[in-house]
C-alpha positions in Angstrom: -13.9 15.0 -35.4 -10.9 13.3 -33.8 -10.2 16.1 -31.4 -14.2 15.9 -30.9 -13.5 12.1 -29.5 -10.8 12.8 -27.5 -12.3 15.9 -25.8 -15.5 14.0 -25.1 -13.0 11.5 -23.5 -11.1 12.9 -21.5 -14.6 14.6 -20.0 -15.6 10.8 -19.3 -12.3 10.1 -17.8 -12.3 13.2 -16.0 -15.9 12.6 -14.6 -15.2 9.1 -13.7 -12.7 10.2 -11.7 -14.3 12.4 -9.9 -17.5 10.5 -9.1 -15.0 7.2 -7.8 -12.7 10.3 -5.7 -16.8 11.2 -4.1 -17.5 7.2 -3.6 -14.6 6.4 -1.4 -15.0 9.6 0.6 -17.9 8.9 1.3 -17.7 5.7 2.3 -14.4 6.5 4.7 -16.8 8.8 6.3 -19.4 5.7 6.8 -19.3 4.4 11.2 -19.2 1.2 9.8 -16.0 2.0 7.7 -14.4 3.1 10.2 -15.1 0.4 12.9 -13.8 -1.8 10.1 -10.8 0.0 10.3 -10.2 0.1 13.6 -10.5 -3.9 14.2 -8.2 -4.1 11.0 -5.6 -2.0 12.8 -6.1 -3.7 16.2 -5.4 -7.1 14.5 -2.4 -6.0 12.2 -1.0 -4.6 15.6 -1.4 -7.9 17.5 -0.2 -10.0 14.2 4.4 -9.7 15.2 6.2 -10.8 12.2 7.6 -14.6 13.0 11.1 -14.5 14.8 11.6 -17.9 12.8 11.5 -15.7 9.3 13.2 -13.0 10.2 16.7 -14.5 8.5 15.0 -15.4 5.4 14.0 -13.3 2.5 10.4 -12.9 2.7 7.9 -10.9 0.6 4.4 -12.3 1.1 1.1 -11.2 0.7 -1.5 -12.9 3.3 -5.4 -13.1 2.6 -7.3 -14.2 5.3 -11.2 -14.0 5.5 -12.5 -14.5 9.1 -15.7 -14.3 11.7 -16.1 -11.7 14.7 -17.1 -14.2 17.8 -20.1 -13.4 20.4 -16.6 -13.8 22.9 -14.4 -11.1 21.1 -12.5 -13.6 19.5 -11.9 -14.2 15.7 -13.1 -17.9 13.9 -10.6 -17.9 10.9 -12.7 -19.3 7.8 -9.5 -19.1 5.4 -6.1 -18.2 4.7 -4.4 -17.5 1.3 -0.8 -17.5 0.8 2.0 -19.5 -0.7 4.0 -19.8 2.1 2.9 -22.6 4.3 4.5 -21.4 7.6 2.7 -18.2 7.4 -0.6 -19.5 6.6 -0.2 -21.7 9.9 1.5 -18.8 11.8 -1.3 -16.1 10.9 -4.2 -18.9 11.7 -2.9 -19.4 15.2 -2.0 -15.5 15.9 -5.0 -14.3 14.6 -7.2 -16.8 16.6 -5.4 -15.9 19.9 -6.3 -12.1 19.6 -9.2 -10.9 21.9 -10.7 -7.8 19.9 -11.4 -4.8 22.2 -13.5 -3.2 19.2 -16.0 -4.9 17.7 -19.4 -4.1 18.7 -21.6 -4.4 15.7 -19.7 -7.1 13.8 -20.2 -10.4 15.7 -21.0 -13.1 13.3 -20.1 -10.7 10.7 -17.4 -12.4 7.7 -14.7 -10.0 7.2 -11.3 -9.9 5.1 -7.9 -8.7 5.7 -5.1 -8.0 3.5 -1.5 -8.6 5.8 2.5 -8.2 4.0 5.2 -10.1 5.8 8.4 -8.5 4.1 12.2 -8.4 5.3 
């Protein structure tokens, strides 16, 4: 009976696994998933790491949930980090960038995920 149970759960495991490895295929395969990608990628290019941190040991995760503007340009709603310099510094970067691809997500809210480490 106990090998019965563990059979039976490994099958679930195993299935599970499978059916989450079919969901995010698919969904890289999604246009929209893709042009998400691509603005993700144009703003992580355009966000340097700050000069004034470069000396000091840093290792932080930066949150920051923004909106697409008619004008190409990006309304930060929030910014989630410890470090204070940072969240100032990624506000005023990320509002500076003028987004070359974005057709399809003006007014949209979005999220991005950045790591400042030295």
């Amino acid at each position: 009976m106990k090998l019965l149970n563990i059979a039976a759960l490994n099958i679930l495991l195993l299935g599970g696994l499978i059916l989450s490895t079919c969901n995010k295929t698919t969904a890289t395969e999604r246009p929209e998933a893709k042009k998400m990608k691509a603005i993700s990628t144009e703003i992580r290019g355009k966000v340097a790491f700050p000069e004034e941190l470069i000396d000091q040991n840093v290792n932080e995760k930066v949150t920051v949930e923004f909106k697409i503007k008619e004008d190409k340009t990006i309304e930060v709603i929030s910014v989630e980090t410890f470090n204070e310099y940072l969240k100032t510094y990624v506000k005023k970067q990320i509002e500076a960038i003028s987004l070359s691809n974005y057709e399809g997500f003006e007014g949209k809210v979005l999220q991005l995920t950045l790591l400042f480490m030295n």
